[in-house]
C-alpha positions as CSV (number, residue, x, y, z in Angstrom):
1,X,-201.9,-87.3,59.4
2,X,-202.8,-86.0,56.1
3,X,-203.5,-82.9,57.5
4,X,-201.0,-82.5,60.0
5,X,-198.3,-82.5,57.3
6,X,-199.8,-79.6,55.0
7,X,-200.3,-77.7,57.9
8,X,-196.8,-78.1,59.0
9,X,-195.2,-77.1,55.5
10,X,-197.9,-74.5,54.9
11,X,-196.8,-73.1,58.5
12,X,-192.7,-73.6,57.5
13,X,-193.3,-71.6,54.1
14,X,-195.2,-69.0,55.9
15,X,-192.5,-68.4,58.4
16,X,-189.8,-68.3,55.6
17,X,-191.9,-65.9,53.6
18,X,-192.4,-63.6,56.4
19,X,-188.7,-64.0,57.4
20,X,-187.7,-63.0,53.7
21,X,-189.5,-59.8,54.1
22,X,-188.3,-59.0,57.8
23,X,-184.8,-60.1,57.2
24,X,-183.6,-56.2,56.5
25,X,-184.9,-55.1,60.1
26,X,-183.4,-58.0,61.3
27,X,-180.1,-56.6,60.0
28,X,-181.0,-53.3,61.2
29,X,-181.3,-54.5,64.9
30,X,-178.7,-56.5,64.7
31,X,-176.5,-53.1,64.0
32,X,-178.1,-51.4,66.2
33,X,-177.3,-53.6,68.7
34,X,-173.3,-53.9,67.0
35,X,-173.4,-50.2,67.9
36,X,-174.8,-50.5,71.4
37,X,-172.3,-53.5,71.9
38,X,-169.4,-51.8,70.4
39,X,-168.6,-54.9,68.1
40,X,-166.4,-53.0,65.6
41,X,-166.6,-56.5,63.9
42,X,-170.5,-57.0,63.0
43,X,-170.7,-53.6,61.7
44,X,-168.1,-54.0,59.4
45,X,-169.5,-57.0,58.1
46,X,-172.5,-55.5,57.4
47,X,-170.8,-53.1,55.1
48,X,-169.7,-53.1,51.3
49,X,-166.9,-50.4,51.9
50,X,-166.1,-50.6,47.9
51,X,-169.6,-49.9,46.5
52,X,-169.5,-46.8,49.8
53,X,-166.5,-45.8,49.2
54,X,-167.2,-45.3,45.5
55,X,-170.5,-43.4,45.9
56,X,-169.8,-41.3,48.7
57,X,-166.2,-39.9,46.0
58,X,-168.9,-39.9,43.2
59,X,-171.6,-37.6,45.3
60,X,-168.7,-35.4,46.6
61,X,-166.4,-34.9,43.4
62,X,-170.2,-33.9,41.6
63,X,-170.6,-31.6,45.1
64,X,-167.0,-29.8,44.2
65,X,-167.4,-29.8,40.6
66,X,-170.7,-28.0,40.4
67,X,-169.8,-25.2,42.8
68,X,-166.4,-24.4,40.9
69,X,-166.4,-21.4,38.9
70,X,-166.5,-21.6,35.5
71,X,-163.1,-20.5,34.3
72,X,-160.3,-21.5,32.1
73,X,-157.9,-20.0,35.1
74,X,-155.2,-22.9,35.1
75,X,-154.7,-22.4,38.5
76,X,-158.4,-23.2,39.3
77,X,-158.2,-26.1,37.0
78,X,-154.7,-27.1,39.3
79,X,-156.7,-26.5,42.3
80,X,-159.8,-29.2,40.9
81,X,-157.9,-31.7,40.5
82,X,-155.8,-31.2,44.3
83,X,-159.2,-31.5,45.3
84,X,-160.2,-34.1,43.9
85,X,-157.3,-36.1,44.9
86,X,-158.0,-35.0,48.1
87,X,-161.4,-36.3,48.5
88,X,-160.1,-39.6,47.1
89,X,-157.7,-39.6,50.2
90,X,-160.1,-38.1,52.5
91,X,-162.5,-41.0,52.1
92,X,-160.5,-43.3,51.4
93,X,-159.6,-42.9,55.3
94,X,-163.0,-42.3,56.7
95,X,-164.8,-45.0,55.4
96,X,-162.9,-47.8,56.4
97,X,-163.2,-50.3,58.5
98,X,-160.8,-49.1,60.9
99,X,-162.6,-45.9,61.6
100,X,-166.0,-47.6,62.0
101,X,-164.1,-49.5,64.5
102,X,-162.6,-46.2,66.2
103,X,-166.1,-43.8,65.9
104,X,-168.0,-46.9,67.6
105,X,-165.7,-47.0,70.3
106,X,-166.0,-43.1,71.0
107,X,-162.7,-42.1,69.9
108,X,-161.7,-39.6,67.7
109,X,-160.9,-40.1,64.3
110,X,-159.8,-36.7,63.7
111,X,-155.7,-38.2,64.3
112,X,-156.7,-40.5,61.8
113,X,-157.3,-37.4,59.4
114,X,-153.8,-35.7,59.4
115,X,-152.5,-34.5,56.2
116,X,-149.8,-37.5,56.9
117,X,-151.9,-40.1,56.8
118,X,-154.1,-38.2,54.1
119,X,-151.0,-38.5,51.9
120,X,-149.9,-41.9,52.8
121,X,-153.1,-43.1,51.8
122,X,-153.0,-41.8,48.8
123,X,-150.1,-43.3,47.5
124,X,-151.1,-46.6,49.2
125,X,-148.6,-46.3,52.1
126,X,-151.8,-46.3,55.0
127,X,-150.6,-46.6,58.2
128,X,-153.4,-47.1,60.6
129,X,-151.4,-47.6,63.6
130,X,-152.3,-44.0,65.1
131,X,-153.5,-42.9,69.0
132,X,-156.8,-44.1,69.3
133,X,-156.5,-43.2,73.3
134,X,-158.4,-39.4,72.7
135,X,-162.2,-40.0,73.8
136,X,-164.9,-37.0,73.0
137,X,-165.6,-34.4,75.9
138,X,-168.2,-36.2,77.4
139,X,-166.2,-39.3,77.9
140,X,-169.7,-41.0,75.6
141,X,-169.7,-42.8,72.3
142,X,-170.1,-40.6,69.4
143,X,-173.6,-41.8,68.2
144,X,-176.4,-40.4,70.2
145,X,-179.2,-42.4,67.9
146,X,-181.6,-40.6,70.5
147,X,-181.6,-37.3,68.5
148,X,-182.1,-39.3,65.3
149,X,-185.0,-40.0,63.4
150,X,-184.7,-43.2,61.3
151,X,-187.5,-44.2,58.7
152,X,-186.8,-47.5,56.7
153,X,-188.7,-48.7,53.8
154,X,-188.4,-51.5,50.6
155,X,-187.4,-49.7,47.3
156,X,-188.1,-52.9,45.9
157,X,-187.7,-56.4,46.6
158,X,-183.7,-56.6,47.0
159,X,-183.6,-53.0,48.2
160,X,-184.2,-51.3,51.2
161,X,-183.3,-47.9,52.3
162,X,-182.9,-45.8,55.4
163,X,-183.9,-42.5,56.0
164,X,-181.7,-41.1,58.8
165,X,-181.8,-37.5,60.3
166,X,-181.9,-35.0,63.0
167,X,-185.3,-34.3,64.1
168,X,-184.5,-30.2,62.8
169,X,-182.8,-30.8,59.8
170,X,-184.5,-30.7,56.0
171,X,-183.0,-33.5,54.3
172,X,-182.0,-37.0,55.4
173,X,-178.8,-39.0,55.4
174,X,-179.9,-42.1,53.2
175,X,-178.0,-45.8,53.6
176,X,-179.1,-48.2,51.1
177,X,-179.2,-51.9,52.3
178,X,-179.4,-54.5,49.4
179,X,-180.2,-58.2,49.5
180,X,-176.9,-60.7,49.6
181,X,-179.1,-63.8,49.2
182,X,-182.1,-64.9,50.8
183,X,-181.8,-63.5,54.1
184,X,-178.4,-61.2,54.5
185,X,-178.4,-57.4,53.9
186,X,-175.5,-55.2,53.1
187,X,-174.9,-51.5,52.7
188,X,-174.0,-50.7,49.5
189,X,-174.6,-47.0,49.6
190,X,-174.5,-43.9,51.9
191,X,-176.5,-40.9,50.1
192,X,-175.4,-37.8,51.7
193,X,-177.5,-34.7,52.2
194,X,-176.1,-32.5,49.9
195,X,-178.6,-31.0,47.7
């Protein structure tokens, strides 16, 4: 009996321990399957649209700011910080839940980028009400994750990354997942290919 009980906690604690380390592809299939499912509502769960937000403005604005001329032209200077207000709005709008929601059920979210709603995001007046009837030309979802090449990997214990790209392209899209407990992932940060 003895036996029997070590064996059973021994078993228990090797289950847990090899869930701990499989928990992120856990989270990945379970958005994959979100995706496949169309459940607007599990992939926004699974994203930390703060920290995203945040990082995506911070890997842009550093984009803009190192391919403006050097120049103490006002008007450039004018022009910078439109920009960068800009981007601010432009984001703020893309990486939101309702767009998720609108991209995973194949329709546009160009509507959802008119300078209108640009500017009412900006000063905090969103409206996300707009025609979400337009589907692409093919009548299919946007994501075709056949053309993509994913490679996932631990950065270290409570992070795990994603390599995501075309099977032509040079760099790679990269989402970071981190650890939200023992067993629950989120994704704290996309890095774009901008280099």
């Amino acid at each position: 009996m003895n036996k029997l009980i070590r064996f059973v906690v021994l078993f228990i604690a090797l289950a847990l321990v090899g869930y701990y380390f499989a928990s992120p592809y856990h989270t990945l299939y379970n958005l994959k399957t979100a995706v496949e499912q169309k459940d607007a509502a599990a992939i926004v769960d699974t994203v930390d649209f703060v920290s995203v937000k945040s990082s995506i403005k911070d890997q842009v604005k550093t984009k803009l700011n190192t391919e403006l001329p050097d120049s103490n032209d006002n008007f450039a200077m004018l022009g910078a910080a439109f920009a960068t207000v800009m981007v601010d709005g432009l984001i703020d709008h893309l990486v939101s839940p309702k767009s998720v929601e609108l991209m995973v059920n194949g329709q546009d979210i160009g509507k959802q980028l008119s300078l209108e709603n640009i500017q009412n995001t900006i000063t905090g007046k969103a409206d996300h009400t707009g025609d979400n009837s337009a589907i692409n030309a093919d009548g299919d979802s946007l994501a075709k994750t056949d053309e993509l090449q994913f490679h996932p990997s631990y950065q270290s214990l409570n992070t795990f990354t994603v390599d995501v790209k075309k099977a032509n392209a040079d760099k790679a899209l990269t989402v970071v997942m981190e650890r939200q407990g023992l067993f629950t992932w989120k994704i704290v940060d996309v890095r774009l290919p901008m280099e």
